[in-house]
Residue, then its C-alpha position, 0 to 999 in steps of 0.5 A: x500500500x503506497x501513500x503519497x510516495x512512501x510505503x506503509x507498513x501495518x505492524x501486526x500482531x504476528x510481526x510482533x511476535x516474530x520480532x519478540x522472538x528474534x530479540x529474545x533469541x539475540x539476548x540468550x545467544x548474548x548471554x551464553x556468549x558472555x557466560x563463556x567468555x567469562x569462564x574462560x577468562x577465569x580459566x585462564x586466570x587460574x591457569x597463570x596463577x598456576x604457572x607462578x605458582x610452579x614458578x616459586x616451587x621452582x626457585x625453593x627447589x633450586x634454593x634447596x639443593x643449592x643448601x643440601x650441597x654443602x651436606x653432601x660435601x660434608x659426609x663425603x669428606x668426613x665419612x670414614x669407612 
């Protein structure tokens, strides 16, 4: 239906209700998606706390055997068979 050069649209119920659908269909996609994204972001946080912490647990290894050679040096040089 044209009036005075322009087209009218008559929204109907029915059209409604496919437009409430297809936002509603927008907003739960949007949802999951961010759902996710947040989750992965926690992931990926525990993930690098993970990887310091190993990195700590690294150096105090290091730092204890560093500490433990002066022992093993001991006992070699003092240990009379």
């Amino acid at each position: 239906m044209k009036e005075n050069g322009s087209i009218m649209f008559n929204f109907t119920a029915k059209d409604a209700i496919w437009l409430t659908g297809i936002v509603l269909s927008f907003g739960v996609t949007w949802g999951m998606w961010s759902e996710r994204l947040n989750a992965v972001e926690k992931k990926a946080d525990a993930v690098a706390q993970i990887q310091q912490d190993i990195a700590v647990i690294k150096t105090k290894i290091i730092q204890m055997e560093e500490n433990t050679e002066w022992i093993e040096e001991f006992l070699i040089k003092t240990l009379d068979y």
